[in-house]
C-alpha positions in Angstrom: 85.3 -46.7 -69.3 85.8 -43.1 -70.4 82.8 -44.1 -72.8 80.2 -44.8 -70.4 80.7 -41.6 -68.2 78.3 -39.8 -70.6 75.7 -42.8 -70.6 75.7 -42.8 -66.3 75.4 -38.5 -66.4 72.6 -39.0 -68.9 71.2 -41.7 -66.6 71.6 -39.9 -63.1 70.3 -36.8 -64.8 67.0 -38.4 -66.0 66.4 -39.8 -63.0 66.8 -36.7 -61.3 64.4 -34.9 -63.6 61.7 -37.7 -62.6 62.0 -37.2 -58.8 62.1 -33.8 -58.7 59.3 -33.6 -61.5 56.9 -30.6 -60.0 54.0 -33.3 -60.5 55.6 -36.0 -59.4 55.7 -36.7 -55.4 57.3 -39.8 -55.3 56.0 -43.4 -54.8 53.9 -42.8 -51.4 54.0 -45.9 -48.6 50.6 -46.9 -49.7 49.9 -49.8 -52.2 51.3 -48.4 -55.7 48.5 -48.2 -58.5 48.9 -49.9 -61.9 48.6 -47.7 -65.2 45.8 -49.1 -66.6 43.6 -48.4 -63.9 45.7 -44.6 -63.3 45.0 -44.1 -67.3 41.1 -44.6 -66.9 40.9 -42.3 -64.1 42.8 -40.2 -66.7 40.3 -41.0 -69.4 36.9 -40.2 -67.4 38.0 -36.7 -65.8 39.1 -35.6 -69.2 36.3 -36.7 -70.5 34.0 -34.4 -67.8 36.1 -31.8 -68.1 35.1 -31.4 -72.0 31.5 -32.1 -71.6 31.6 -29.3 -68.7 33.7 -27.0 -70.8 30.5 -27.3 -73.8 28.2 -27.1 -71.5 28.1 -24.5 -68.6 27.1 -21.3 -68.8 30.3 -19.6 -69.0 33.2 -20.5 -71.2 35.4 -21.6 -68.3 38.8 -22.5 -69.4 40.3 -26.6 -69.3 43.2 -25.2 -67.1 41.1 -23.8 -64.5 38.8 -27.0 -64.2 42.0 -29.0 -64.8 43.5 -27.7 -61.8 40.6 -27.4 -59.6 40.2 -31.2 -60.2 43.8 -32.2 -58.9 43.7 -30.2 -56.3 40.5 -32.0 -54.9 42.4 -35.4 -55.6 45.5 -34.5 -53.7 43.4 -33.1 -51.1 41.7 -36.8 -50.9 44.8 -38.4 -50.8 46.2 -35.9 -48.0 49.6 -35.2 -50.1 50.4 -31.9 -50.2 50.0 -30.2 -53.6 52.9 -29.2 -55.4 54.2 -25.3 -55.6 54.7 -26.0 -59.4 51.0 -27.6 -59.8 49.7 -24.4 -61.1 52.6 -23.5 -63.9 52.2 -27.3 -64.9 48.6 -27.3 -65.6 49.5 -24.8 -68.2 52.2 -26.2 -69.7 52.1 -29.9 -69.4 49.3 -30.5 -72.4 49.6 -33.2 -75.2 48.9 -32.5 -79.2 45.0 -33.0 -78.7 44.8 -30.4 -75.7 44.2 -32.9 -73.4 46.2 -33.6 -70.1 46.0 -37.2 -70.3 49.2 -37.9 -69.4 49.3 -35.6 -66.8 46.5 -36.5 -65.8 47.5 -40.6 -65.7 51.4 -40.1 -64.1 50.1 -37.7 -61.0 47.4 -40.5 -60.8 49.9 -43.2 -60.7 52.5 -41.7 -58.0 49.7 -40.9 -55.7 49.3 -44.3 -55.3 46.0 -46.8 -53.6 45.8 -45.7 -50.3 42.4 -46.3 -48.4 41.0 -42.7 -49.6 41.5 -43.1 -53.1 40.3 -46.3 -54.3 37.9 -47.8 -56.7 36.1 -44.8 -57.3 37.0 -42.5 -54.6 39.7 -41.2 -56.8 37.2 -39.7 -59.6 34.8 -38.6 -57.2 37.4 -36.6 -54.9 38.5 -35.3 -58.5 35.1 -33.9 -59.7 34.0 -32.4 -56.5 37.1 -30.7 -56.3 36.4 -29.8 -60.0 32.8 -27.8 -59.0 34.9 -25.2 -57.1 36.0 -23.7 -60.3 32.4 -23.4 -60.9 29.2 -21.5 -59.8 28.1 -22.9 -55.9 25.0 -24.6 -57.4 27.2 -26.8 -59.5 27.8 -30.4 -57.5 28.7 -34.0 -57.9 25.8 -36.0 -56.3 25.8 -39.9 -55.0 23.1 -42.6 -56.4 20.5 -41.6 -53.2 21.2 -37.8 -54.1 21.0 -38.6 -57.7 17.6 -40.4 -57.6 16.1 -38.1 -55.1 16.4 -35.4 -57.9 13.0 -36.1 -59.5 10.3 -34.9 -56.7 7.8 -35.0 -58.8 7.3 -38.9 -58.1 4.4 -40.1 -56.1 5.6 -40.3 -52.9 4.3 -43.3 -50.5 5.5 -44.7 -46.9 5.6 -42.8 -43.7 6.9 -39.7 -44.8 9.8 -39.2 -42.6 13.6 -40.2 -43.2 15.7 -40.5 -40.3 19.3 -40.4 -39.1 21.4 -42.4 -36.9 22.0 -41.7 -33.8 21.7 -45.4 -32.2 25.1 -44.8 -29.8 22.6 -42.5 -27.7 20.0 -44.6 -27.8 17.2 -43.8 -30.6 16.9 -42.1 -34.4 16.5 -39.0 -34.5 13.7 -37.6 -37.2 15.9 -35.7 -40.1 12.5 -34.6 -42.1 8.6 -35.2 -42.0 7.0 -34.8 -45.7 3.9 -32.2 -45.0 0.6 -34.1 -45.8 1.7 -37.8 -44.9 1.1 -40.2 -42.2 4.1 -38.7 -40.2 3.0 -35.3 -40.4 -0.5 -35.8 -39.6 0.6 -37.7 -36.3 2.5 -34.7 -35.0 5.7 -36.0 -35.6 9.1 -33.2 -36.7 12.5 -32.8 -37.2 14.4 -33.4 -34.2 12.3 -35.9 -32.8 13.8 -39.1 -31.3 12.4 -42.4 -31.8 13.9 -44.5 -28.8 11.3 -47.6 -30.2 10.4 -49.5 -32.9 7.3 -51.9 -32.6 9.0 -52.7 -29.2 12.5 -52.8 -29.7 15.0 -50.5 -29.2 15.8 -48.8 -33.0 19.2 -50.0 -34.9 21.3 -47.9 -38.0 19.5 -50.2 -41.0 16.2 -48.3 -40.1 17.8 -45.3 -41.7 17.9 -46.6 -44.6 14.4 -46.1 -46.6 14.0 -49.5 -48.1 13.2 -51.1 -44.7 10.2 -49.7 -44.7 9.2 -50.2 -48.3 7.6 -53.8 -47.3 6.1 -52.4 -44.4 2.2 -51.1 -44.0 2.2 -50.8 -40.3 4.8 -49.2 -37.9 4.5 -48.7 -34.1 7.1 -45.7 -32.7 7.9 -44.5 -28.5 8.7 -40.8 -29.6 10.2 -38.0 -27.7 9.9 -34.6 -28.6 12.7 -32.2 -27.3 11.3 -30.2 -24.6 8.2 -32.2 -24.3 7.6 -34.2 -20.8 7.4 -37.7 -21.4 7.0 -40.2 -24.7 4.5 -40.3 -27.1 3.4 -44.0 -28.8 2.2 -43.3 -32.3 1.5 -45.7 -35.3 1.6 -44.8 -38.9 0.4 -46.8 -41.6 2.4 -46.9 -45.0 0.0 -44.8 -47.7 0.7 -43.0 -51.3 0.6 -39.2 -50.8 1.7 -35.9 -52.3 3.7 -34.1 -50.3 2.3 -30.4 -50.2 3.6 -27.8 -51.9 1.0 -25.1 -51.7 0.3 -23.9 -48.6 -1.7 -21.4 -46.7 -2.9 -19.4 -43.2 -3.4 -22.5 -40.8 -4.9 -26.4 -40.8 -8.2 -27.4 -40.1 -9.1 -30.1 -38.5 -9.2 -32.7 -41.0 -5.0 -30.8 -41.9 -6.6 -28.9 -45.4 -5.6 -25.6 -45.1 -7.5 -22.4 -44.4 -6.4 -19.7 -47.0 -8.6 -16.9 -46.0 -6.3 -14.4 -44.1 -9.0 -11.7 -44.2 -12.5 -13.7 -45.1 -14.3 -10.3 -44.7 -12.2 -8.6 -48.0 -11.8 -11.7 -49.6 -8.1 -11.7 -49.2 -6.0 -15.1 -49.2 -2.3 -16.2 -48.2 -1.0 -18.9 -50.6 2.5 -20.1 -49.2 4.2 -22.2 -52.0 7.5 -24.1 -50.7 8.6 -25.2 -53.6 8.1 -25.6 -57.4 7.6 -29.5 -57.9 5.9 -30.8 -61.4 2.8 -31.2 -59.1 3.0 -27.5 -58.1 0.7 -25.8 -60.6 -1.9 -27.9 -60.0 -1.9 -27.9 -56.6 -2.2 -24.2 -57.0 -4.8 -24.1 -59.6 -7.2 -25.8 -57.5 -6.6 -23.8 -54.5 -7.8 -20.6 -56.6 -10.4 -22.2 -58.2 -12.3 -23.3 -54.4 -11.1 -20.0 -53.4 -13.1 -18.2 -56.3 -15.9 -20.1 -55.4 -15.7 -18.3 -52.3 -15.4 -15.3 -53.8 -11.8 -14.3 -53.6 -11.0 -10.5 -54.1 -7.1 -10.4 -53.6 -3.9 -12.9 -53.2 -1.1 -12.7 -51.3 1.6 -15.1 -52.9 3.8 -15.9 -50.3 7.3 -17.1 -51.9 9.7 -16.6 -48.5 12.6 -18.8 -48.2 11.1 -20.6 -51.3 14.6 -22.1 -52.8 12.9 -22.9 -56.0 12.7 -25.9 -57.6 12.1 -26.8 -61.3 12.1 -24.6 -64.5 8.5 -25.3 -65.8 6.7 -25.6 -63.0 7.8 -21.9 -62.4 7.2 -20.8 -65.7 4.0 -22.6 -65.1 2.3 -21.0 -62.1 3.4 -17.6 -63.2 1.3 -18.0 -66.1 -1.9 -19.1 -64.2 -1.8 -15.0 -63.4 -0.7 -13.8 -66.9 -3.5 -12.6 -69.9 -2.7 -13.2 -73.5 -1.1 -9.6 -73.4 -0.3 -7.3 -70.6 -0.1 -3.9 -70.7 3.8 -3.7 -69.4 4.7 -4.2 -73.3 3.0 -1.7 -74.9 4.4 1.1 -73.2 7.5 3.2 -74.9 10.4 1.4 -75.8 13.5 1.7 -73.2 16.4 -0.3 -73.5 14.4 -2.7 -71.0 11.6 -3.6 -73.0 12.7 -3.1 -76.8 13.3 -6.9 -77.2 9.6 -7.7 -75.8 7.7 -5.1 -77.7 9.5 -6.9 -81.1 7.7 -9.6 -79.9 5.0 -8.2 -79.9 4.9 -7.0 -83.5 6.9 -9.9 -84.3 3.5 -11.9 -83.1 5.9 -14.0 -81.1 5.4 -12.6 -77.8 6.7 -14.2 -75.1 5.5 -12.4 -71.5 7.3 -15.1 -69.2 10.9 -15.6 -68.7 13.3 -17.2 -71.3 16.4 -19.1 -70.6 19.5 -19.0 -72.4 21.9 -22.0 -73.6 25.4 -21.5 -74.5 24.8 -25.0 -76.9 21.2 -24.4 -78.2 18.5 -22.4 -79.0 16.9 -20.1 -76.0 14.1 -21.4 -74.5 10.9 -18.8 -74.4 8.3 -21.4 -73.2 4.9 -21.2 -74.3 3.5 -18.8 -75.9 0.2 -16.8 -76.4 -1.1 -18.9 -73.2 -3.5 -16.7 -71.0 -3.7 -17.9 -67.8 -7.1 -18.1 -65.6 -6.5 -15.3 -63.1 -5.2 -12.4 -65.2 -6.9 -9.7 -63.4 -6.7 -10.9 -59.7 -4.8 -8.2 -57.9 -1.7 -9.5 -56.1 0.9 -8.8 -53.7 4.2 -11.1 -53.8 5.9 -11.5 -50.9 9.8 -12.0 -50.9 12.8 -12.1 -48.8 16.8 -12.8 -49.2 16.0 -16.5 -49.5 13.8 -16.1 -52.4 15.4 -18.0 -54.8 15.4 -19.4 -58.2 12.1 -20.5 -59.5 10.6 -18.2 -56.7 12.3 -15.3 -58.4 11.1 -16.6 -62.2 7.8 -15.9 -61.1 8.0 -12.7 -59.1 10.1 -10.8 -61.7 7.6 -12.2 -64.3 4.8 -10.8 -62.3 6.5 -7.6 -61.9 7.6 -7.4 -65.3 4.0 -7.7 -66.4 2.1 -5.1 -64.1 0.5 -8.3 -62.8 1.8 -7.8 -59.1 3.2 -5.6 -56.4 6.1 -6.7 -55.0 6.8 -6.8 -51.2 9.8 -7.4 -48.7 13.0 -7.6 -49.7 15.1 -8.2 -52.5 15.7 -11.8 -53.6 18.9 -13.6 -53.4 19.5 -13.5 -57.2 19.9 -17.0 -58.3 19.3 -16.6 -62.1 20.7 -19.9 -63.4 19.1 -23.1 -64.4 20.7 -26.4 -63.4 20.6 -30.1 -65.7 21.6 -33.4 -64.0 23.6 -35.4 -65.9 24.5 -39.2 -64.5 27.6 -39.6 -65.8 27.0 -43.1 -67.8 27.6 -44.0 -71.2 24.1 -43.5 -71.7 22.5 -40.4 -74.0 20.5 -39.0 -71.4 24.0 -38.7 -69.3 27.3 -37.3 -69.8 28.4 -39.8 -72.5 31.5 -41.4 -71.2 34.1 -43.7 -72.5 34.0 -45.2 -69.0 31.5 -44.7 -67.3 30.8 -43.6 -63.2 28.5 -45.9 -62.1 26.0 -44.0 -59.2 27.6 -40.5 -59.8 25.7 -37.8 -61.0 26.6 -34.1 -61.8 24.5 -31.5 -61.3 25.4 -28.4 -63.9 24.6 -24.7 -64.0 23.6 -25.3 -68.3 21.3 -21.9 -68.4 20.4 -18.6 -67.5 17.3 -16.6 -66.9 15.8 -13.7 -68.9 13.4 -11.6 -67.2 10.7 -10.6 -69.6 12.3 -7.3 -70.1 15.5 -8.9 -70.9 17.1 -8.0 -67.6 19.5 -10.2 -65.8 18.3 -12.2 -63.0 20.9 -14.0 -61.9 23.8 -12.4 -59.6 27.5 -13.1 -60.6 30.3 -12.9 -57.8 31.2 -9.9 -59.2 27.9 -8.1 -59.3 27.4 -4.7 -57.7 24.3 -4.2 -55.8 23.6 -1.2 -57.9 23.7 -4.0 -61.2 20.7 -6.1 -62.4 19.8 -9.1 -60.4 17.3 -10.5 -58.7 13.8 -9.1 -57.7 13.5 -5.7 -56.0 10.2 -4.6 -54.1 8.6 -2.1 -55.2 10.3 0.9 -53.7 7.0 1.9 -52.0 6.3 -1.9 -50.6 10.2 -2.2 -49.4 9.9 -4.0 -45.9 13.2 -5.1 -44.0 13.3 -7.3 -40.8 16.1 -8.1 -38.7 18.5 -11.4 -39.5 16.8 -12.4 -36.1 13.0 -11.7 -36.8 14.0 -13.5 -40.0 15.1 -16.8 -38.6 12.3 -16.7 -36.2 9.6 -16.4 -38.4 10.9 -19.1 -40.9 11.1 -21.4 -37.8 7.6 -20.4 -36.9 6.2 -21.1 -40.5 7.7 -24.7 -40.3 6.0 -25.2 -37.0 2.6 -23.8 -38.8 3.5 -26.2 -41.5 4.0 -29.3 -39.6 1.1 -28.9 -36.8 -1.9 -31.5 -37.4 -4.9 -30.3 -38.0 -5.9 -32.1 -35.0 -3.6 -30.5 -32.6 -4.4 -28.2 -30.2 -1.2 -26.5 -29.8 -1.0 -23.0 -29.4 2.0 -21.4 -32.1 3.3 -18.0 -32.7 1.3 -17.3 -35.9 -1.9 -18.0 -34.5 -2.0 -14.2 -33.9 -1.3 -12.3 -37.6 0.5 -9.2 -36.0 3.6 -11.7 -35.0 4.5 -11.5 -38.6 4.8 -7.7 -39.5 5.1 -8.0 -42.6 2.3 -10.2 -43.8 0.4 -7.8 -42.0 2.0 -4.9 -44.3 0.9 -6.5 -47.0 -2.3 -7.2 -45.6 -3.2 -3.4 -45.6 -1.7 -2.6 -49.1 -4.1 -5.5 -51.2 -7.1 -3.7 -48.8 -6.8 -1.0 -50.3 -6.3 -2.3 -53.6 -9.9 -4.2 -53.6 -11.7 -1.4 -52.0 
C-alpha cells in the first residue's frame, strides 16, 4: 500500500485546497445551485461589466467593478465576504481577462437560498456593481425603467399612491401639477380612507387599476385638516406642468407678473421634460404681448432632467453670436473664439463621450429673446440640466446669476435595458425588466470649463455655477427647506382655493425679492 500513500496525500491535499479556497465558503444549508444556471449568471455580469467598462465616463478598471459586484451578491445572500476576496479579484482571471470562472464557482457555493434566486442573484450583483461608480449610476426595475421617458402624454388622475391599507386608507405619494388630482386640492400625504364607497385595498396602488376607469369617487383626509373631504376626479389626458410661475388664477393658469408695473416676470421651471421648451416659449410669447421688460428664471431645486430640452430653452435666450466670445482670448475662452473663426461656433454647452464624437448641439440657432435682460436664480439643489442652462447664460453675457452656487452635477446619464436588443446593452442573455442607468457623458461649459464636480474636487476647482460675486445670496439650511416646501404648496394650490400660503406675501422669500430689485434697475 506504500504506493497509494502519495495518491491519498495528493487527494486530502486537493480537497483541502477547495475548502479553504479564499472564494469558496462552502456548500451553504440552502438548496445547492446547478452550473449551468451559476455559469449564466457568470455570463451576464461579465458581460455588463465590459459594456460599463466602454462606456462610462471614466476608464474604471474590471477589478474594481468586478469586486464591487460580489460584494453586492454576498451581501444579498447574507454570507460574509471573504478576507481574501480582494487579492482574488486580482489574481483569479482566465486567458481572455475575464472572471468567468470566478465568477461561476463563487456563484455556485453560494447556493439558492430565497434571496438569491431567479434573478435576484444578477440584480443584487449589479447594484452592488454601481457603487464603484458615480451616485447617478443605478440599476432600475421594469416600473422605474418605463417611467424614464416623461415626455409621454400623461392621462388618468394624476396621482400615484402607496399602501398603507393595515391603517386603514392609501396614502397620496405624488399629485402631477395640472391634472384632475391637483385641480381638486388633493397632495402628498393625503389619505384616502374610501374608494367609491368601500374601504381602499393594496391593488389600488398599482396604476393599471385605474387605466379602465373614467370616474373615481374618494373620502380624503388631509393631515391637519378637521374632517373628510369627498372629491371625484374624472380620468383625462394632460401635461403635467413644467413651467411655472408667481401664483394660480382661478381657472389654475398661472400669473407670471411678479412686478406688472416694470414688466418683470418669475418663470419657475421644475424640470427639463421634451415638452419643456415649448411650454416656455409660449409663456414668453403671452408675456411679450403684455409687454414684458425683464425675467427672472427661477431654476431652485430644479434636479434637471433631459440633455436637449436644456440645451433647448437655453437657446430661446441666445442670439446668433454673443458678445462673451469676442473678447481676448484666456485659457477659458480660446477653444470658443476658434469657433468662431472656425465658423463653427457653438455658444451652448457640449458634451463629451469617451466612445464617440462630442456632441456641440445645434449650431448658428438664434433664439427669440436674445436681448431680454435676465436674472437666474439658483441654489445647492440646482442641478444638471438646471446648471446647462445657467452656465450657458452666464457664459454668454445673456444673464446675471443669483443665489448660490449649484450642486455641480456635470454628467449626462443613458438608459440602457439590458436586453439582447440594439437599443440595450446587448447581452448574450438577456435581464428581462432590468435596466441600467449609466453616467455615458460629460458637460462642457461654453468656455470649456468643467461643470461637473468629481469627489475629489476642491471648492476652489471648476464646477458648477457660481453667482455672480455681486448677486451672491445665502440662506440658512432651514429658510431653505422651508421655502422649497412653501413653493410645492404654491404649486399644488387650485386655482379655486381660497387658502391663504406663505408666498402670498413676496417679502417671505428674500431672495426673490433681491433679485427683484437688481432686474429694476436693469430695465430702468
Amino acid at each position: 500500500m506504500r504506493w497509494f500513500k502519495p495518491f491519498i496525500a495528493l487527494f486530502l491535499a486537493c480537497g483541502l485546497a477547495r475548502a479553504t479556497h479564499p472564494t469558496s465558503i462552502g456548500r451553504p444549508s440552502s438548496p445547492p445551485l446547478n452550473r449551468v444556471a451559476a455559469r449564466q449568471f457568470a455570463l451576464q455580469l461579465q458581460e455588463v461589466i465590459v459594456r460599463v467598462m466602454q462606456r462610462y465616463i471614466r476608464p474604471v478598471e474590471p477589478t474594481v467593478l468586478a469586486e464591487a459586484a460580489l460584494n453586492g451578491l454576498y451581501e444579498a445572500a447574507q454570507v460574509p465576504i471573504p478576507t481574501t476576496l480582494h487579492a482574488d479579484v486580482r489574481t483569479v482571471i482566465d486567458k481572455e481577462g475575464h472572471y468567468l470562472s470566478l465568477f461561476t464557482r463563487i456563484r455556485e457555493d453560494l447556493g439558492n437560498p430565497p434571496s438569491l434566486r431567479g434573478d435576484k442573484a444578477i440584480r443584487a450583483s449589479l447594484k452592488g456593481l454601481t457603487n464603484a461608480l458615480d451616485p447617478f449610476c443605478a440599476v432600475l426595475n421594469q416600473e422605474e425603467g418605463s417611467s424614464t421617458d416623461r415626455s409621454e402624454m400623461k392621462s388618468g388622475f394624476g396621482m400615484t399612491m402607496v399602501d398603507s391599507t393595515t391603517l386603514g386608507s392609501l396614502v397620496v405619494k405624488s399629485v402631477a401639477l395640472g391634472g384632475p388630482a391637483q385641480r381638486a386640492g388633493i397632495r402628498p400625504g393625503d389619505q384616502i380612507t374610501q374608494f367609491t364607497g368601500q374601504p381602499p385595498n393594496a391593488r389600488m396602488t398599482d396604476p393599471a387599476y385605474f387605466s379602465n376607469l373614467e370616474r373615481v369617487e374618494f373620502t380624503v383626509i388631509h393631515p391637519g385638516t378637521p374632517g373628510a373631504r369627498k372629491i371625484v376626479l374624472q380620468s383625462e389626458s394632460f401635461d403635467p406642468e413644467t413651467v411655472t410661475g408667481v401664483t394660480r388664477r382661478y381657472d389654475n393658469s398661472w400669473e407670471y407678473f411678479l412686478s406688472p408695473e416694470h414688466g418683470i416676470a418669475q418663470v419657475r421651471i421644475l424640470a427639463f421634460d421634451a415638452g419643456t421648451v415649448d411650454e416656455l416659449a409660449r409663456v414668453l410669447k403671452h408675456l411679450k404681448e403684455q409687454n414684458l421688460r425683464g425675467l427672472i428664471l427661477d431654476l431652485r431645486w430644479c434636479p434637471g432632467g433631459y440633455l436637449d430640452p436644456s440645451r433647448e430653452v437655453a437657446g430661446l435666450f441666445l442670439g446668433d453670436y454673443n458678445p462673451a466670445f469676442f473678447v481676448l482670448p484666456t485659457p477659458a475662452n480660446t477653444m470658443a473664439l476658434a469657433d468662431v473663426h472656425l465658423d463653427d461656433h457653438c455658444n451652448n454647452a457640449s458634451v463629451w463621450y469617451r466612445d464617440g464624437e462630442p456632441d456641440r448641439g445645434s449650431k448658428h440657432l438664434p433664439g427669440s429673446y436674445p436681448n431680454l435682460p435676465i436674472i437666474v436664480m439658483v441654489n445647492g439643489e440646482t442641478s444638471g440640466g438646471a446648471e446647462l442652462v445657467a452656465a450657458v447664460l452666464q457664459d454668454n453675457r445673456r444673464a446675471r446669476i443669483s443665489g448660490q452656487r449649484t450642486r455641480g452635477k456635470g454628467t449626462v446619464q443613458r438608459y440602457f435595458k439590458l436586453t439582447g436588443e440594439e437599443a440595450g446593452m446587448q447581452l448574450t442573455v438577456p435581464i428581462p425588466g432590468v435596466t441600467f442607468k449609466l453616467s455615458t457623458g460629460m458637460l462642457l461649459r461654453p468656455s470649456g470649463k468643467n461643470l461637473n464636480r468629481l469627489p475629489d474636487s476642491k471648492p476652489t476647482d471648476d464646477w458648477g455655477v457660481r453667482p455672480d460675486l455681486d448677486l451672491e445670496y445665502r440662506v440658512s439650511a432651514e429658510l431653505d427647506h422651508r421655502l422649497r416646501d412653501w413653493w410645492q404648496w404654491q404649486n399644488l394650490r387650485p386655482g379655486t382655493s381660497n387658502e391663504s400660503l406663505p408666498l402670498d406675501d413676496p417679502t417671505n422669500d428674500p431672495q426673490r425679492q433681491a433679485a427683484l430689485r437688481t432686474l429694476i434697475d436693469m430695465v430702468k
